[in-house]
C-alpha positions as CSV (number, residue, x, y, z in Angstrom):
1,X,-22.8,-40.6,21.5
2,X,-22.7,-38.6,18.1
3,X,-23.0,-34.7,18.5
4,X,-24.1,-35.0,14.5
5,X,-27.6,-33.7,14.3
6,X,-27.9,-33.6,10.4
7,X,-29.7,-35.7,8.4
8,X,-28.1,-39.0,6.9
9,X,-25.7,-37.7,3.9
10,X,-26.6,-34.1,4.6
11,X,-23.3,-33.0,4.9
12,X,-22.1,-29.9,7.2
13,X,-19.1,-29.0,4.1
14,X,-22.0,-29.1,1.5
15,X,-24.4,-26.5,3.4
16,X,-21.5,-24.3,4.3
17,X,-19.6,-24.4,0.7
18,X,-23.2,-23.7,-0.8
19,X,-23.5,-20.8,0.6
20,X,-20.0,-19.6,0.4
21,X,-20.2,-20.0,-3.3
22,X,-23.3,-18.5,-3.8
23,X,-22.0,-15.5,-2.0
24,X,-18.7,-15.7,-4.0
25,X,-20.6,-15.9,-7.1
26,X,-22.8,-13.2,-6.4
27,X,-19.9,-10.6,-5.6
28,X,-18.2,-11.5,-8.6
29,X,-20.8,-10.7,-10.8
30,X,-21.0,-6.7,-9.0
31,X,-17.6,-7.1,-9.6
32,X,-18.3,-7.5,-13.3
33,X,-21.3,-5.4,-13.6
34,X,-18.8,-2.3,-11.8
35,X,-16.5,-3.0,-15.1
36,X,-13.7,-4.4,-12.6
37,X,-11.2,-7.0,-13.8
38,X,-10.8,-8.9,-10.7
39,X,-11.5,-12.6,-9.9
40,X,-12.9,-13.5,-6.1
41,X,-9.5,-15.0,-5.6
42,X,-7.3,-11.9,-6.6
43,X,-9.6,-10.1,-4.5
44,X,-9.5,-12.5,-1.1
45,X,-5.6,-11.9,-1.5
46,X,-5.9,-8.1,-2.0
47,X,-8.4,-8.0,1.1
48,X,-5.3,-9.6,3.0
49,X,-2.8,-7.0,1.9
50,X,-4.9,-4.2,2.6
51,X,-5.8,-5.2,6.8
52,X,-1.7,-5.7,6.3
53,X,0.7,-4.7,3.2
54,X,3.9,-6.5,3.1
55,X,2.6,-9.8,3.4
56,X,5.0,-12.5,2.0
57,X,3.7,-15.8,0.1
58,X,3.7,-17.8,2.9
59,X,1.9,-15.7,5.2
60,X,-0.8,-15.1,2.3
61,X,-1.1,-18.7,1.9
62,X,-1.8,-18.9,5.6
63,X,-3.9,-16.1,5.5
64,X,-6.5,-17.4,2.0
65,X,-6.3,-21.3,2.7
66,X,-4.7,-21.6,-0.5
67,X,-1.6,-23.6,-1.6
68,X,2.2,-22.4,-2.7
69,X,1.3,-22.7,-6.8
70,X,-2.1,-21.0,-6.3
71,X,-0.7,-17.9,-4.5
72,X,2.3,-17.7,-7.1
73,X,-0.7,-18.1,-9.8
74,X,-2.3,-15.2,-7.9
75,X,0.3,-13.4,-7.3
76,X,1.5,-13.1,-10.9
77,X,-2.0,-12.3,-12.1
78,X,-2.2,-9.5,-10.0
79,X,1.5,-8.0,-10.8
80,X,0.1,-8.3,-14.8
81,X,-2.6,-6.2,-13.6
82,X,-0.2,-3.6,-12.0
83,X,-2.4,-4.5,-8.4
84,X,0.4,-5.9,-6.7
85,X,4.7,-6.3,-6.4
86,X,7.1,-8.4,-5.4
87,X,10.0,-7.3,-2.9
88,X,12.5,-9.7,-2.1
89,X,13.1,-9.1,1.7
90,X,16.1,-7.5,3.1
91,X,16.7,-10.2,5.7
92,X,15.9,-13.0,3.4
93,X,16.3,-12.8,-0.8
94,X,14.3,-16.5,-0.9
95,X,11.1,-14.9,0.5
96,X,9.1,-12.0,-1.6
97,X,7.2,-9.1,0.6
98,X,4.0,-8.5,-1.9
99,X,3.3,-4.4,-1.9
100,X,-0.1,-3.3,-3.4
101,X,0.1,-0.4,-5.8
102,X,-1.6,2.8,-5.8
103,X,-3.8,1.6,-8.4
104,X,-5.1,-1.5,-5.9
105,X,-5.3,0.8,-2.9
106,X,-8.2,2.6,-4.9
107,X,-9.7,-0.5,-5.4
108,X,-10.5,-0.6,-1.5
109,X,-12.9,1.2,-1.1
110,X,-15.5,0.6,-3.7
111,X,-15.2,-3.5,-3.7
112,X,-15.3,-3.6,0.3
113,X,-18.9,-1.5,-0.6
114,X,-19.8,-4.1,-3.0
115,X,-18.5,-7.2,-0.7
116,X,-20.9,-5.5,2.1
117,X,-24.0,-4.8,-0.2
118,X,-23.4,-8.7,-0.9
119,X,-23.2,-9.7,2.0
120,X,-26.1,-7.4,3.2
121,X,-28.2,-9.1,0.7
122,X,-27.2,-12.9,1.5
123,X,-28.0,-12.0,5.2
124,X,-31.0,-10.3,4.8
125,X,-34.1,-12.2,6.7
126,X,-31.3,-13.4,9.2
127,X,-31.6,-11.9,12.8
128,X,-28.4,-10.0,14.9
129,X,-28.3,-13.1,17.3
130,X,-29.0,-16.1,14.5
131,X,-25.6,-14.3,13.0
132,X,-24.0,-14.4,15.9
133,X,-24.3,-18.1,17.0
134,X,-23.3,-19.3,13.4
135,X,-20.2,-17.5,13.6
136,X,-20.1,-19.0,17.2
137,X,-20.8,-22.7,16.0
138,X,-18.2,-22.4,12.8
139,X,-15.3,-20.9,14.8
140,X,-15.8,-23.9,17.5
141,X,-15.9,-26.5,14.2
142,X,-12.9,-24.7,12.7
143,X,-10.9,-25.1,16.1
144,X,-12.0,-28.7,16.6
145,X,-10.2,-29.4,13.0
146,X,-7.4,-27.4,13.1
């Protein structure tokens, strides 16, 4: 017996990536409205090296459900932007630590504001225990397929 209560081609993906990307959108434009140069993907790998700096491209790859090339892309992008640096590891000279710089630790504070007002907004209409259960029903999808 199928467990699928959705309507026929109403796809679980669709109504979850809809939403993702309209939040994603959203942010980026206070992100470009607050005069910042930062893309939603610089800033989901900057979010990882500030819960923990020293990350290397593996783990952040792990971390952002991205792919080896798209960090590197990332990763680059953000050293242009003096965000971010590479340190080849003492134990291990094949595998870069990435640091954040001074100038991307200021940048903590004020987009976490902007991701919460974001978020705020997208949730807004949505009670404590409707929250709650989504975040219960995703993590149980998201261990089912991992």
């Amino acid at each position: 017996m199928s467990n699928n209560h959705f309507k026929k081609g109403e796809l679980y993906s669709f109504i979850t990536g809809k939403a993702s990307t309209a939040i994603a959108r959203r942010l980026q434009k206070k992100f470009n409205a607050s005069g910042m140069n930062l893309t939603i993907e610089q800033w989901s790998v900057l979010y990882h090296l500030w819960k923990q700096d020293g990350l290397s491209q593996q783990e952040l790859c792990n971390a952002t459900f991205r792919d080896k090339p798209s960090i590197t892309r990332l990763v680059d992008n953000l050293e242009k932007l003096n965000l971010v640096k590479r340190v080849a590891s003492p134990d291990d000279r094949r595998i870069n630590k990435i640091y954040l710089t001074r100038q991307a630790q200021k940048l903590e504070e004020q987009t976490m504001q902007l991701a919460e007002e974001t978020l705020n907004e997208a949730l807004t209409g949505v009670t404590a225990v409707q929250i709650e259960v989504c975040k219960q029903v995703l993590h149980i999808v998201y261990d089912n397929l991992k």
